[in-house]
C-alpha positions in Angstrom: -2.4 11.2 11.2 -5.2 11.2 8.6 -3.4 11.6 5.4 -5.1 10.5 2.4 -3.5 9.6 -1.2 -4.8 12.3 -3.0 -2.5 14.4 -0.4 0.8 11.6 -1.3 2.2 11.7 -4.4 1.2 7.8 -6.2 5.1 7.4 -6.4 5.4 7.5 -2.7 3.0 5.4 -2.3 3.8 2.7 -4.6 7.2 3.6 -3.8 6.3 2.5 0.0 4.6 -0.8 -1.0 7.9 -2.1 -2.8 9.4 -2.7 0.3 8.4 -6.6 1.3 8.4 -6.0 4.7 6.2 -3.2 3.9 4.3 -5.2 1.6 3.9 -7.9 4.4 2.9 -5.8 7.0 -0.3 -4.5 4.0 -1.0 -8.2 3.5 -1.0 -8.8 7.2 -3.1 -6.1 7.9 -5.2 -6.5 5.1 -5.9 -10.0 6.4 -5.9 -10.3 9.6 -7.4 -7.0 10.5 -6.1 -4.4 13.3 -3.4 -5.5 15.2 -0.9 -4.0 17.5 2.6 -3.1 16.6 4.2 -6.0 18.3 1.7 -8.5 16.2 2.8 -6.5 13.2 6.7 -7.5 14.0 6.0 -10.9 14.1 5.6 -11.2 10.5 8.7 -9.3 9.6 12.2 -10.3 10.1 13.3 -6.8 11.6 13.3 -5.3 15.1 10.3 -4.2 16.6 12.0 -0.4 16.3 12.6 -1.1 12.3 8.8 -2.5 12.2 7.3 0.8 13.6 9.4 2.6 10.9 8.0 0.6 8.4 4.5 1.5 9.5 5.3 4.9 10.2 6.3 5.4 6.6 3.0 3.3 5.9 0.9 5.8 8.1 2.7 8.9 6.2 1.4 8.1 2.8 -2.2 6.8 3.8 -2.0 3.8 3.8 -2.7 2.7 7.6 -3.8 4.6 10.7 -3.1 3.9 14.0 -4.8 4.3 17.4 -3.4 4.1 20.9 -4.6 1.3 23.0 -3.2 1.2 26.8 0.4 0.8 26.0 0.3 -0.8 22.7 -0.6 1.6 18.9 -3.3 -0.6 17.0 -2.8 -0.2 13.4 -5.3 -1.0 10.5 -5.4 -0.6 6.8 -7.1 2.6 5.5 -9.6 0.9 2.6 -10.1 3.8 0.4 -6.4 4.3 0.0 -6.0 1.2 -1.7 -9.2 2.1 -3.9 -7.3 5.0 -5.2 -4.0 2.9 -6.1 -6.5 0.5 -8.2 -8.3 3.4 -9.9 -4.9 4.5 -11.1 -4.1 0.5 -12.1 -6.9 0.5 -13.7 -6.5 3.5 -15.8 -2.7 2.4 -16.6 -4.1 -1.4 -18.0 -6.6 0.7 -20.1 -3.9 2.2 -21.7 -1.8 -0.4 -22.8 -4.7 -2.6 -23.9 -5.3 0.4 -26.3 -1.3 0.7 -27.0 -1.5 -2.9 -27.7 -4.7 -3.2 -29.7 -3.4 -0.4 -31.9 0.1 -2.6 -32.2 -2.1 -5.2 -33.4 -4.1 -3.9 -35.8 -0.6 -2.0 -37.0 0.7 -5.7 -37.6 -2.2 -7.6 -38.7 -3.0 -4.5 -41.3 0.9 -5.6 -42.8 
């Protein structure tokens, strides 16, 4: 499936990475590289059938791709979906440092 965030709503997929198993598989992913669904379970305390959920839901809003591999799915992080989540981050702290630079000078003009 190549979805990509600009297809998924940013709410689905922040929504998806405040799951912590969801969140560990990212980190596991993101650290250790591609690894196979069974890999992937070991770092979750679910079932191997509740881990592929989780990366199914993972797959469905961009955030990891998966490839077949003899009898085993390899999944891996999808980079540029993560660059999109931290654009958005990005724009959101701008914001509030103007919100709170404005509460400042509001205060300090008192």
């Amino acid at each position: 499936m190549s979805t990509s965030t600009a297809d998924v709503p940013l709410s689905s997929f922040f929504n998806a990475l405040g799951d912590p198993n969801r969140l560990r598989i990212v980190t596991r992913l993101c650290d250790g590289g591609p690894c196979s669904t069974s890999e992937v379970a070991e770092v979750i305390p679910v079932s191997r059938q509740a881990t592929t959920k989780h990366l199914l839901l993972l797959e469905s809003v961009g955030l990891v791709s998966s490839e077949r591999s003899g009898r085993e799915r390899i999944w891996r992080m999808r980079p540029a979906s993560l660059v999109d989540a931290g654009e958005y981050l990005a724009k959101m702290s701008q914001r509030w440092d103007r919100a709170i630079d404005r509460l400042r000078a509001h205060v300090e003009d008192r």
